[in-house]
C-alpha positions as CSV (number, residue, x, y, z in Angstrom):
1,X,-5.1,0.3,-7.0
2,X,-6.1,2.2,-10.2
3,X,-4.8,4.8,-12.6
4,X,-8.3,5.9,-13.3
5,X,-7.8,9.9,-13.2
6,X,-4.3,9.7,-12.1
7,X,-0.5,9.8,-13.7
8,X,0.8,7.1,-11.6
9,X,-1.1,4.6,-9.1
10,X,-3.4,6.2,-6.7
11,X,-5.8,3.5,-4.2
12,X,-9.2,4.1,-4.0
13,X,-12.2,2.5,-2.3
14,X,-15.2,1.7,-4.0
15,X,-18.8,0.3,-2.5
16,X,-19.2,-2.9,-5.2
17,X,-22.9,-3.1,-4.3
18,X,-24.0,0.4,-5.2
19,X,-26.0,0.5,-8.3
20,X,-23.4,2.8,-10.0
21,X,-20.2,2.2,-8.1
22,X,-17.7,5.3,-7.2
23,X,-14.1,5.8,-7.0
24,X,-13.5,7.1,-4.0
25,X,-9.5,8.1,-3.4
26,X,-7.9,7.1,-0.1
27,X,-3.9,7.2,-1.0
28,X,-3.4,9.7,-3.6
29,X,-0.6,8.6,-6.3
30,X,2.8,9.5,-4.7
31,X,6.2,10.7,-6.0
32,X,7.7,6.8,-6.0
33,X,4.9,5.0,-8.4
34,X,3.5,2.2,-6.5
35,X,3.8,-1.1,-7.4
36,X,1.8,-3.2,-4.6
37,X,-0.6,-2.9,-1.7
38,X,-1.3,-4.7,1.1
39,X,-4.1,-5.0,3.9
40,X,-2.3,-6.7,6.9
41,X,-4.2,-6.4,10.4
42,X,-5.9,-3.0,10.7
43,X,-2.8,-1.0,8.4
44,X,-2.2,-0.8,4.8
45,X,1.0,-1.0,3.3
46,X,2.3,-0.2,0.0
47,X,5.3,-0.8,-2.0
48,X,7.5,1.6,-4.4
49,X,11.0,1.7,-5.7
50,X,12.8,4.8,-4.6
51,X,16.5,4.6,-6.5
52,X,16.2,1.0,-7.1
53,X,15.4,0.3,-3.8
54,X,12.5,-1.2,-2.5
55,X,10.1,1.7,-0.1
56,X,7.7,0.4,2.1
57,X,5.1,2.6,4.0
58,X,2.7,1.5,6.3
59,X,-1.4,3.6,6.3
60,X,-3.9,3.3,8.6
61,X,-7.2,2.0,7.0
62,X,-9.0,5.7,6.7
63,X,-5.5,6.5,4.2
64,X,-3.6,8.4,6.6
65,X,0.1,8.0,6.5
66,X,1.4,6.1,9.6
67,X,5.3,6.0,8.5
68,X,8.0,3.6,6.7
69,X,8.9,0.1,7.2
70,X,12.8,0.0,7.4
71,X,14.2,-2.6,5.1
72,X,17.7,-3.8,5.6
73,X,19.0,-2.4,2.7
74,X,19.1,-2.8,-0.8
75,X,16.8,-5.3,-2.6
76,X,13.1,-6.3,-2.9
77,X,10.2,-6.6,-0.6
78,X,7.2,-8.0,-0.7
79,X,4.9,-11.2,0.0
80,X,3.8,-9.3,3.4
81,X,1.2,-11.5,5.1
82,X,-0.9,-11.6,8.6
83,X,-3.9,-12.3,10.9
84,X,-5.8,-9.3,12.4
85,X,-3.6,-7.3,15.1
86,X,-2.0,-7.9,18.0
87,X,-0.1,-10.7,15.7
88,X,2.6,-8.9,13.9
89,X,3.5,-9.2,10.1
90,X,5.9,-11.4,8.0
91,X,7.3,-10.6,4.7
92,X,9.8,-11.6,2.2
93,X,12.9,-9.6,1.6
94,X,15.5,-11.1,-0.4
């Protein structure tokens, strides 16, 4: 996650072995700012606050949108954890 060249959060990839390192973006910054990421499995997620409620949305690992997690309701979320797929996900969500 950076705010190199960008209002709010964007994510980016960069190749840490190249002699001069490039940002390269992958999730652009987004309407909600971002306040986490995850890698869980073979998906990324990411975290936001959309009207004091926590927004989580679920990428595949080339950045493409791959739709929202649907929380219970108001609150927090976070703390998501897990293995490589098939084994799912857990998270915290007070």
């Amino acid at each position: 996650m950076t705010h190199k060249d960008a209002g709010c959060v964007k994510i980016v990839t960069v190749d840490i072995a190249a002699a001069k390192p490039v940002f390269v973006g992958l999730i652009p910054e987004q309407e909600d700012v971002m306040n986490d990421a995850w890698m869980v499995g073979d998906m990324l997620l990411t975290s936001s606050l959309s009207d004091a409620t926590a927004k989580i949305q679920r990428y595949t690992l080339d950045g493409v949108p791959d739709g929202e997690v649907k929380l219970p309701g108001i609150g927090s979320a976070g703390g998501f954890r897990g293995p490589p797929p098939p084994v799912p996900t857990t998270a915290s969500c007070p």
